[in-house]
C-alpha positions as CSV (number, residue, x, y, z in Angstrom):
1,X,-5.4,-4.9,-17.4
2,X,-3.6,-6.0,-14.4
3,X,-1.7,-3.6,-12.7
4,X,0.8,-4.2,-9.5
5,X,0.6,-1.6,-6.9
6,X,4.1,-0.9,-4.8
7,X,4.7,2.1,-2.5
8,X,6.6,3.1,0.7
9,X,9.4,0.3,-0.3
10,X,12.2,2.4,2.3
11,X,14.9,0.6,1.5
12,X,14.0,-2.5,1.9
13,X,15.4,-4.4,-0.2
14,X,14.6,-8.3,0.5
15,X,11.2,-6.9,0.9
16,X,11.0,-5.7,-2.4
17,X,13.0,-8.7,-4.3
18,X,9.9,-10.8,-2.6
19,X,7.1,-8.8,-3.7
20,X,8.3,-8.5,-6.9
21,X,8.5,-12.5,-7.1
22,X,5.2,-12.8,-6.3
23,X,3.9,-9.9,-8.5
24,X,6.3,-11.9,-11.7
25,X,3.7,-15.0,-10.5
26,X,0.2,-13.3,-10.0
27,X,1.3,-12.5,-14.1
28,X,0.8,-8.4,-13.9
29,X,1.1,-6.6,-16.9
30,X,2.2,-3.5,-15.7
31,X,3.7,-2.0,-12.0
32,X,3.7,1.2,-10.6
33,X,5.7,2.7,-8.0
34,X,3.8,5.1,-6.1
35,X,7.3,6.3,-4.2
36,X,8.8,7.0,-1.1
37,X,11.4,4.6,-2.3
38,X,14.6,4.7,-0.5
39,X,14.4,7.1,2.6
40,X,15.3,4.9,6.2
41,X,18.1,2.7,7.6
42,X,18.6,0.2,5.5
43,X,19.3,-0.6,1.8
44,X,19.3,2.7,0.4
45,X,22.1,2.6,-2.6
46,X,20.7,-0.9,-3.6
47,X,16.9,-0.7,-3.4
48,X,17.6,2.9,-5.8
49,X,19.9,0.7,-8.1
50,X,17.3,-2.0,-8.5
51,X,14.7,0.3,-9.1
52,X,16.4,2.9,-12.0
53,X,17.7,-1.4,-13.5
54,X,13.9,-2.0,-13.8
55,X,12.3,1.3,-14.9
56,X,8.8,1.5,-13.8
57,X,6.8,3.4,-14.4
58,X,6.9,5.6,-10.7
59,X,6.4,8.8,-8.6
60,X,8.1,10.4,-6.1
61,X,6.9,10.3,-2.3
62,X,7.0,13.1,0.7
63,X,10.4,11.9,1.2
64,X,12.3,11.8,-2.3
65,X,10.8,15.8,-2.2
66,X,12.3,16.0,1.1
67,X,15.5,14.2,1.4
68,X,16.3,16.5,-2.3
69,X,15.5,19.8,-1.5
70,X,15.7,20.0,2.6
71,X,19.1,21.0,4.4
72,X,20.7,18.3,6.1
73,X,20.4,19.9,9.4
74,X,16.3,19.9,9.0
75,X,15.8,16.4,7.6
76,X,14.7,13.5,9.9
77,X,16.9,10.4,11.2
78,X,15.9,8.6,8.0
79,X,16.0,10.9,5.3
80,X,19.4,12.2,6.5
81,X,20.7,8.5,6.4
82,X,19.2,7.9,2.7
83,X,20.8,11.7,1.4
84,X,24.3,10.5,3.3
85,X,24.1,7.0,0.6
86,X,22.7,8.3,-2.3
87,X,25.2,8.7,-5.6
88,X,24.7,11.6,-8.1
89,X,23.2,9.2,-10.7
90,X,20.3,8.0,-7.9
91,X,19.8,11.6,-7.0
92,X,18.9,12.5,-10.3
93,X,17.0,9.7,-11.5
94,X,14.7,10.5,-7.6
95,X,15.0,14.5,-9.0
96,X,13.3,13.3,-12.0
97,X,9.9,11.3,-10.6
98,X,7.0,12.8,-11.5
99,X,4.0,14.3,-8.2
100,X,1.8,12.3,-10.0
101,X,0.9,10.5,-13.2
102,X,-1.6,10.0,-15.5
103,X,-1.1,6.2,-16.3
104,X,-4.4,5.5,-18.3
105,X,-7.8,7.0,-19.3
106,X,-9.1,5.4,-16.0
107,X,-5.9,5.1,-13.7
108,X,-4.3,8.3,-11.6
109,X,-1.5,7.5,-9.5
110,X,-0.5,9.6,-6.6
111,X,1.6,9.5,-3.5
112,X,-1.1,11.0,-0.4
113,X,-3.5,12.6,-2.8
114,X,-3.9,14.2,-6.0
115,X,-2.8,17.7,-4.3
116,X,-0.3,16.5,-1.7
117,X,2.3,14.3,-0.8
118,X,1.9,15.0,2.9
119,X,-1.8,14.5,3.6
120,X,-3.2,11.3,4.3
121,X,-5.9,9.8,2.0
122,X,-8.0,7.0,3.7
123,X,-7.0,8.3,7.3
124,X,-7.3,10.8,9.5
125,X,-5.1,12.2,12.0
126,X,-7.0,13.2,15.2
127,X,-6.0,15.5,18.2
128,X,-6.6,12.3,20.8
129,X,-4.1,10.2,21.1
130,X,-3.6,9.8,24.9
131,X,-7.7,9.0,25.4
132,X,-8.8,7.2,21.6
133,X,-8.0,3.4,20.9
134,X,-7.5,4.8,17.8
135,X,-3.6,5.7,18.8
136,X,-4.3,9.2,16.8
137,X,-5.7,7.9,13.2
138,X,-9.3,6.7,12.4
139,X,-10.4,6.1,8.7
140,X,-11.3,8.6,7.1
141,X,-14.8,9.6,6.5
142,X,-16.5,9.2,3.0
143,X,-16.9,13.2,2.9
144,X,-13.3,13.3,4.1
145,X,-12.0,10.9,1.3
146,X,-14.1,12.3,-1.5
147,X,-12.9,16.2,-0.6
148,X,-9.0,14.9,-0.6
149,X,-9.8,13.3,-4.2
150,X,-10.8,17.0,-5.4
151,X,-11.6,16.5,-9.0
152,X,-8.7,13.7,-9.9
153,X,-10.6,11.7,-12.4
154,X,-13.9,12.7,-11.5
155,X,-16.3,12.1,-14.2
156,X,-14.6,9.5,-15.4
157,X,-16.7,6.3,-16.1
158,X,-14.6,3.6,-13.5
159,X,-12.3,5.6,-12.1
160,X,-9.0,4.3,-10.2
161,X,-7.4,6.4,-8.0
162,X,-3.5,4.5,-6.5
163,X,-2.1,6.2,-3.4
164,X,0.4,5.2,-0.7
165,X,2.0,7.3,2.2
166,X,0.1,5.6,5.2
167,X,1.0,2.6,4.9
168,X,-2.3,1.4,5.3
169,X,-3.9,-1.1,2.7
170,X,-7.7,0.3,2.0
171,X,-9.6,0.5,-0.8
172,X,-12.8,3.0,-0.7
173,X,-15.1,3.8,-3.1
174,X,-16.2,7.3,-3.2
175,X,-20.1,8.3,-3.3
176,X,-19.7,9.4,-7.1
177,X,-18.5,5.7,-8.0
178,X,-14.7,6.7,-8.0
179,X,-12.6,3.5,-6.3
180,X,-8.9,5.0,-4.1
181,X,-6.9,2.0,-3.3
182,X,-4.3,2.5,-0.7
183,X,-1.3,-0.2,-1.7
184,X,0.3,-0.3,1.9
185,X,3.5,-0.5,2.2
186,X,6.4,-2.9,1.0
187,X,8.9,-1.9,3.0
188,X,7.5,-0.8,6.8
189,X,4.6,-2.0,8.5
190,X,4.4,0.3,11.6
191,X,5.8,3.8,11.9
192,X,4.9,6.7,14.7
193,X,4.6,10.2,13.6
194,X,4.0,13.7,15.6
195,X,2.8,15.5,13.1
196,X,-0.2,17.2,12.8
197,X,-0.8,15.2,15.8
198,X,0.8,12.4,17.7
199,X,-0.6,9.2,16.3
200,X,1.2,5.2,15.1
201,X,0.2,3.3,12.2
202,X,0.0,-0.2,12.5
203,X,-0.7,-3.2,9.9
204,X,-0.1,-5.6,12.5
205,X,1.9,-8.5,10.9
206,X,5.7,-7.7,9.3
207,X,4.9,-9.3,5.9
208,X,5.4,-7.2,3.1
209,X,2.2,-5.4,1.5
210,X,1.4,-4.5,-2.1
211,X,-2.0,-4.7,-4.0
212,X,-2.7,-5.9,-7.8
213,X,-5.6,-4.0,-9.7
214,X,-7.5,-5.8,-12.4
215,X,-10.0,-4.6,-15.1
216,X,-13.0,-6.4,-15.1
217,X,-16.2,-6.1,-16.9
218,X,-18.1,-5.3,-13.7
219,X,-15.7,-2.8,-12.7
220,X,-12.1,-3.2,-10.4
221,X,-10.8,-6.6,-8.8
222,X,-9.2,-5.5,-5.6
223,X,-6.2,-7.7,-4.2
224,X,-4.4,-7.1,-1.1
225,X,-1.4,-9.0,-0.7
226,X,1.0,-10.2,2.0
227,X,4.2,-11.2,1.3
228,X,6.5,-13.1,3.6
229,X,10.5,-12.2,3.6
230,X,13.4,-12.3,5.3
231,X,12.3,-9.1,8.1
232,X,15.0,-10.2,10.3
233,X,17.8,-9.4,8.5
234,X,16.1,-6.2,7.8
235,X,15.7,-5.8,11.7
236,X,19.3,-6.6,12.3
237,X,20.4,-4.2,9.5
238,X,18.2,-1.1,11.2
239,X,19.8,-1.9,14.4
240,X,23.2,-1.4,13.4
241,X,22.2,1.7,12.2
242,X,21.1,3.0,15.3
243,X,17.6,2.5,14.3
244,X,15.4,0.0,17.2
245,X,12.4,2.0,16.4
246,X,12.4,0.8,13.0
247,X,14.0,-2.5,14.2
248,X,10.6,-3.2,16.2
249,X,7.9,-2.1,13.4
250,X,10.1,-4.7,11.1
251,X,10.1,-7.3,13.4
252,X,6.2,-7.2,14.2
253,X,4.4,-4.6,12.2
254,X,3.7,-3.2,15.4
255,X,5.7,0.5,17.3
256,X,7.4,-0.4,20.2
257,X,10.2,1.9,20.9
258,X,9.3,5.7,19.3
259,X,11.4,7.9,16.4
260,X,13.1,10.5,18.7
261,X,11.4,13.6,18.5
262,X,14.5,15.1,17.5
263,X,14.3,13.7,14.0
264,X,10.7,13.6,12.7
C-alpha cells in the first residue's frame, strides 16, 4: 500500500494542484487529508470545491472546528476570512469531517493527536522564546510523543500513526515500535503563534510539503516530499488581503512580519 499524506493545505490552491501532480506521478493508491483545509487569505471557495470534486478520504483540523462553531467576533484574522467565503454546501461537507479515522488495520489518521486537534505531536511548545534558539518549539521528547499517542493503535503489530497541525515534516518512532509521521504542510511553511507560549514554526524553504507512506515487508517507507509551485502568486494574493505576515512565510518559509495579536 502506498498512501499520500496531505494536511494544513489553507487555501492554497496552486499549492495543492502541484502536490497532487506529483502524488498522480509517485502512483499512490490512496490520499488522505489530515485537514485544516481552507482557513487563511487566499483560495478558500476553490481549494473547498476541489476538495468535496475529489472526495478523499479526510478529517477535519483545529480550524474547520473553529471557523464552524466559534462567533465571528472570537475567530482569528484567518478563520474569519475563510467563514466570510465559505457557501452552505462547503460548510456542510467541513461539518461533516470526521476528528479522526480509522483508515486500515494498521493506519490511524489524526489532525494534532489521537485526543486533540490543538496539541502538538512531534513538538513542544516551551516558555522561552526570548533566550532559546529554539524560537519557543523543540522536538518533542520520545516520552512526550509516546504519552500524546495514548493508546491509538497500540498493540498493533506496525503501527502508523498520520498527523499534521505543526506544519513540521517528522517521522518518530515510538519506544513500543509504533511509527507518527508528521506530513507538513501543503499550504504554509512558516506561521507564528502565542499560544500556550510565544513560539514560530519554520520549514525554511516555501516549497510545498506532503509525505507518501508505503508498506513494505520490513516495515514503513517514509518519504518527505517538496514540491515546487507558483508561491508568488500566493504571496501577492495574501497581500491583497491584508495579510504580509502570511505574504512573508509564503515567500520564504520563514516569519518575518508577525499575526497581530489581535487575531490569533
Amino acid at each position: 500500500m502506498k498512501i499520500a499524506v496531505v494536511s494544513d493545505i489553507h487555501g492554497n490552491l496552486p499549492a495543492l494542484e502541484a502536490v497532487l501532480a506529483d502524488i498522480a506521478e509517485a502512483g499512490a493508491d490512496i490520499t488522505v487529508n489530515l485537514g485544516d483545509i481552507v482557513s487563511g487569505p487566499l483560495w478558500v471557495a476553490q481549494t473547498a470545491d476541489r476538495l468535496m470534486a475529489l472526495d478523499l478520504p479526510t478529517i477535519r483540523g483545529n480550524h474547520e472546528r473553529q471557523l464552524l462553531t466559534l462567533p465571528r467576533e472570537r475567530m482569528g484574522a484567518s478563520d474569519a476570512y475563510a467563514a466570510a467565503q465559505l457557501q452552505p454546501r462547503q460548510r456542510q461537507w467541513l461539518a461533516s469531517l470526521p476528528a479522526t479515522l480509522q483508515l486500515s488495520d494498521e493506519v490511524f489518521c489524526c489532525h494534532g493527536t489521537p485526543g486533540s486537534d490543538l496539541v502538538y505531536f512531534l513538538e513542544t511548545v516551551t516558555p522561552d522564546f526570548a533566550e532559546a534558539a529554539s524560537r519557543g518549539a523543540r522536538a518533542a521528547t520520545l516520552a512526550e510523543a509516546t504519552q500524546r499517542a495514548g493508546a491509538a493503535m497500540q498493540g498493533v503489530r506496525d503501527a502508523l500513526i498520520l498527523c499534521g497541525h505543526t506544519h513540521s515534516p517528522r517521522t518518530v518512532q515510538l519506544a513500543d515500535g509504533r511509527l507518527v509521521v508528521n506530513a507538513g504542510s501543503v499550504g504554509l511553511q512558516a506561521f507564528d503563534d502565542l499560544h500556550p507560549h510565544p513560539h514560530v514554526i519554520e520549514n525554511g524553504s516555501p516549497h510545498a510539503r506532503y509525505a507518501i507512506v508505503s508498506r513494505a515487508d520490513a516495515g514503513w517507507h517514509v518519504d518527505h516530499r517538496l514540491v515546487p509551485y507558483d508561491w508568488q502568486a500566493a504571496a501577492r494574493l495574501a497581500e491583497t488581503n491584508a495579510r504580509p505576515d502570511w505574504a512573508d512565510a509564503l515567500r520564504s518559509g520563514f516569519v518575518g512580519r508577525w499575526e497581530s495579536p489581535a487575531a490569533p
